[in-house]
Structure formats: C-alpha cells, structure tokens
C-alpha positions in Angstrom: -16.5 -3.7 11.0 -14.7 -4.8 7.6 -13.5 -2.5 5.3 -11.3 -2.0 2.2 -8.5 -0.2 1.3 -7.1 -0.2 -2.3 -4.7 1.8 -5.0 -4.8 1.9 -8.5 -1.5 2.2 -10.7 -2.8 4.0 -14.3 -1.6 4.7 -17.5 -1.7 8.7 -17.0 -4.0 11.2 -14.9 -7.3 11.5 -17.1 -9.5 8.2 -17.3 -12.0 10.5 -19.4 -9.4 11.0 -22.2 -8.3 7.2 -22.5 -6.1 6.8 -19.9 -6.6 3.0 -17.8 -6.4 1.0 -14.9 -3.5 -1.4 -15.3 -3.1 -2.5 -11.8 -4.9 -2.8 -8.8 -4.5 -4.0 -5.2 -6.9 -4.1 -2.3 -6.2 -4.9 1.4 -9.2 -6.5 3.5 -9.2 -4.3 7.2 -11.3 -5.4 10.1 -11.9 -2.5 13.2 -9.2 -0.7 10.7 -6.7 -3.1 11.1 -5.4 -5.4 8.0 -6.6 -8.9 8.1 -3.7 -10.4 5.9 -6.4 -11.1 3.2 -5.2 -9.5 0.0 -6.6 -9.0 -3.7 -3.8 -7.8 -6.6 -3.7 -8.0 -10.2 -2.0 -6.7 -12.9 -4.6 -6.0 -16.3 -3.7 -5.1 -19.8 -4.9 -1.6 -20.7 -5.4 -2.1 -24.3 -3.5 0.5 -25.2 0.1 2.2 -24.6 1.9 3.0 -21.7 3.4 6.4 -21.4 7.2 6.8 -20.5 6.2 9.6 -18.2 3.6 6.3 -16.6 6.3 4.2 -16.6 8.8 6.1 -14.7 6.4 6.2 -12.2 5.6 2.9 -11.3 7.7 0.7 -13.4 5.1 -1.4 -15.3 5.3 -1.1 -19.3 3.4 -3.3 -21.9 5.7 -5.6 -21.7 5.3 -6.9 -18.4 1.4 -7.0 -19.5 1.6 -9.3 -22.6 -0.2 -11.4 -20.2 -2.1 -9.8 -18.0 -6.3 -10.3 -18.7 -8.4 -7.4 -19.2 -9.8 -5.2 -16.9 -13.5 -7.1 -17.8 -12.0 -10.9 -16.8 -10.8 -8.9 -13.2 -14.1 -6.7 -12.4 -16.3 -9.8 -11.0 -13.8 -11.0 -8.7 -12.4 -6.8 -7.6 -16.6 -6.6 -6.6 -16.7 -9.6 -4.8 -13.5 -8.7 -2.5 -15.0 -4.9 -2.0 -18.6 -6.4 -1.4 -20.5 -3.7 0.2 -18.5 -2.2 2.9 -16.0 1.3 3.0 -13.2 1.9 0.6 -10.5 3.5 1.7 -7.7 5.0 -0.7 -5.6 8.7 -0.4 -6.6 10.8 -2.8 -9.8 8.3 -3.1 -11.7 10.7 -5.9 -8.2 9.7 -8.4 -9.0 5.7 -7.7 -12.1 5.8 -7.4 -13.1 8.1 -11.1 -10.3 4.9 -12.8 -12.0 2.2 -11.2 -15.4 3.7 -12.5 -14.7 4.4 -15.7 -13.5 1.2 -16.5 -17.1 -0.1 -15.1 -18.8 2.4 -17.2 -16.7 0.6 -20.4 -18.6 -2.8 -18.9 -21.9 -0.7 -18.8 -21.8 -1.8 -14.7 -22.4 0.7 -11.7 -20.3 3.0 -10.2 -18.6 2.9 -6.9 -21.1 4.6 -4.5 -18.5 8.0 -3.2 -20.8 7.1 0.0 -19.0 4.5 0.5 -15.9 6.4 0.2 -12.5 7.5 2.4 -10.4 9.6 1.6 -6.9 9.6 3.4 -5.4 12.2 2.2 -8.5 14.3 3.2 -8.4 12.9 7.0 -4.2 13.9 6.9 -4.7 17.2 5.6 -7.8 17.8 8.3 -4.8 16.6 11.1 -2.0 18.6 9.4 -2.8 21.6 8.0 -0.6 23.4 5.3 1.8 20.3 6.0 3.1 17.5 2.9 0.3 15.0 3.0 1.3 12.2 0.3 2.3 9.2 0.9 5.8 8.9 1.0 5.9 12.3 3.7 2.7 10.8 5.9 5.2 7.7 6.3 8.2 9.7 7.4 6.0 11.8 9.8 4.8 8.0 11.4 8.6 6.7 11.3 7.4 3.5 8.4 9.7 2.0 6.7 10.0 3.5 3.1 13.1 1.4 2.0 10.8 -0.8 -0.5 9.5 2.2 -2.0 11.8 2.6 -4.9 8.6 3.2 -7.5 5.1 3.3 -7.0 3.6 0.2 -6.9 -0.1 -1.0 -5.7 0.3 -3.5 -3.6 3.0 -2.2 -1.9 1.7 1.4 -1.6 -1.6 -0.7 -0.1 0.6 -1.7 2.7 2.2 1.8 3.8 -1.2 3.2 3.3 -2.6 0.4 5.5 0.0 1.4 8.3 -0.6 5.4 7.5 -4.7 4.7 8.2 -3.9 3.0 11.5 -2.0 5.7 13.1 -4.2 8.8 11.5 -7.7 6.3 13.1 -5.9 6.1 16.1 -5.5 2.3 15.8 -2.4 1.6 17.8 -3.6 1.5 21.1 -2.6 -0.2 24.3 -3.6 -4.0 24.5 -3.6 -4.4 21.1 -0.3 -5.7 18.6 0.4 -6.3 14.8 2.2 -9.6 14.4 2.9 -11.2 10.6 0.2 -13.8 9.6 2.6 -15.7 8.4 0.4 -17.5 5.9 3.3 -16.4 2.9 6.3 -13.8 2.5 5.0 -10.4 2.4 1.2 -10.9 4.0 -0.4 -8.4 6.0 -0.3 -8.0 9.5 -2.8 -9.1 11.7 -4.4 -7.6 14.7 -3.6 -9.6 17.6 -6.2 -8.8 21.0 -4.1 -9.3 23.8 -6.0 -11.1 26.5 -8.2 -9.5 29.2 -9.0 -11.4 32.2 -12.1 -11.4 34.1 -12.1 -7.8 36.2 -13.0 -7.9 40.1 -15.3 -5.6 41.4 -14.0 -3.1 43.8 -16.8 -1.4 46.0 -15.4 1.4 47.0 -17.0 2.2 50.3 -17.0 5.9 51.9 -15.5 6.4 55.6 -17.5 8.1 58.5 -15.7 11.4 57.9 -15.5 11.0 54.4 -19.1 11.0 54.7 -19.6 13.9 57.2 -17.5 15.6 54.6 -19.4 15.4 51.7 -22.5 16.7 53.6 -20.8 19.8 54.9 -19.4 20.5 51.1 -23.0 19.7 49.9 -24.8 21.9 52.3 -22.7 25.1 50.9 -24.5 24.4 47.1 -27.3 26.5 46.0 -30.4 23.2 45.3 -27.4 20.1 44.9 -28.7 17.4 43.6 -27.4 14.9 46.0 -30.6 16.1 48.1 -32.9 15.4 45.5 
C-alpha cells in the first residue's frame, strides 16, 4: 500500500490572512515504510517573510530569489501524492497551506479523507504527554542532532521514523538499510528472507487421546461430539 508523508515550512500560522507555502517536502512510504523516493522544493511566496518565520526555520527571501512559484511546483507536488494517504503531524496545519495555495490556482482541495494525522494517532497513544515532534523523537531514542531549525525535508525524515514506531512498523524479520542511491536518501525496507516452512503433523498419542475423551465427557453438549 503506498502512501505519502509530507511537511510544509510557511511564512506564518494563518494561510487565510496571506500567509504562504514556501517549502515543501514529501516522502514516498510503501506498507508505512520509506521507499527512498523523495519530492522537495523550495517556492517563492510573493511576499515577505516574517523574522518571527524566519527564526523558525531559517529560510528568508533571500535564499528564494530563485525559487519558482508555488503554481510552476503544484503539477509535479500532485503527481508525487497521486491518489493515495497523506500523512503529516498536525495534518489540518499542512493540509489548510497546501489548499489554499490550490484555491489561488482555482484547483481542488486535498480530500481530509485522505488524511493522517500523526499527532492525532500520538496523542491517542500518549495521553496528556508532549506530542510534537522533537519530544515523539526523544520518547523513540531518534537522532535529533540535525534538528537545529525546522526544516521540511528533514522534519520528513524524523516524522517518517516517528510513523514507523507509532504503526508498529519495526517488527521482527524486517530491517531499514540506506538506499544508497545519494547522501541523505531514505531508508528502505529490506524483507529478510523466509524459506519454505515444513509441515509438522502433529499427531495425538493413545493416552493423549483417552485423555481428551475423559476431559470431553465432563462438558455440558461439547462440540467435539457434534
């Protein structure tokens, strides 16, 4: 089952008052486990970037002098979501930026069908507890050295890691190995090999079968005399 999960970095909270999309990353999964196929771009807001922004994640306009517009991205962000689940933590934020910057292109909106929210199925787990980011990462022991400011691509990746231990992901006979395709891809999911399994009749002894009809007897209508 394919899936994708994806963050948004924005110029402030509100994408009803002006407020924009200036970068946004997206991580292919597959069973819930990163594929190593990536989409991230940077996009130029038309507009200013708040210190308060910046502070957060580090971009200003600067660093966007040549980033294209949100309209020369949008074809190519739909065709790496196609139709499938979009994961993201606090997925109503992303997904109300993302779709206001289609409304701008007069295009649909992101189904919220199709949505998950992460920071819904944490809070679910841990009640009452610090559910962002940065504290689901030190509950799972990842790596936050990288994390000096937000970024999308990068918070992608923790989030990535996050969704496979809150689905359960990391289970025996199963490993996450570095595609090694470039510095920095995604993991992939590696199926360690199962052999062919030998049947193993188990057949009943004599008393083990005397046993069973003494113990069977003693129940009111079993239905091993049936």
């Amino acid at each position: 089952m394919r899936s994708v999960l994806f963050d948004t970095e924005t110029t402030g909270l509100d994408p009803l008052s002006g407020d924009r999309v200036i970068e946004v990353a997206a991580l292919e999964l597959f069973n819930d486990l990163p594929t190593g196929n990536v989409f991230h771009r940077l996009i130029h807001p038309d507009r200013d970037i708040p210190p308060d922004a910046t502070r957060i994640h580090g971009i200003t306009l600067d660093k966007l002098a040549q980033a294209p517009r949100f309209a020369a991205i949008a074809d190519d962000l739909l065709e790496f979501f196609g139709d499938d689940t979009l994961v993201a933590h606090n997925a109503p934020f992303d997904f109300g930026f993302l779709n206001a910057e289609f409304a701008r292109l007069k295009r649909p909106s992101l189904p919220r069908a199709r949505m998950i929210d992460t920071l819904v199925m944490a809070k679910t787990r841990f009640p009452g507890m610090p559910n962002s980011l940065d504290a689901l990462c030190r509950r799972f022991n990842i790596d936050l050295s990288a994390r000096t400011s937000h970024n999308a691509l990068l918070d992608c990746k923790l989030l990535a890691e996050v969704y496979i231990e809150l689905t359960g992901g990391r289970q025996r006979g199963l490993s996450l190995a570095d595609a090694g395709a470039e510095q920095g891809a995604m993991p992939v999911a590696h199926y360690a090999p199962v052999g062919a399994r030998t049947p193993r009749p188990i057949v009943p002894s004599a008393d083990e079968i005397a046993a069973h009809v003494a113990f069977v007897s003693k129940l009111k209508e079993p239905v091993w005399n049936r």
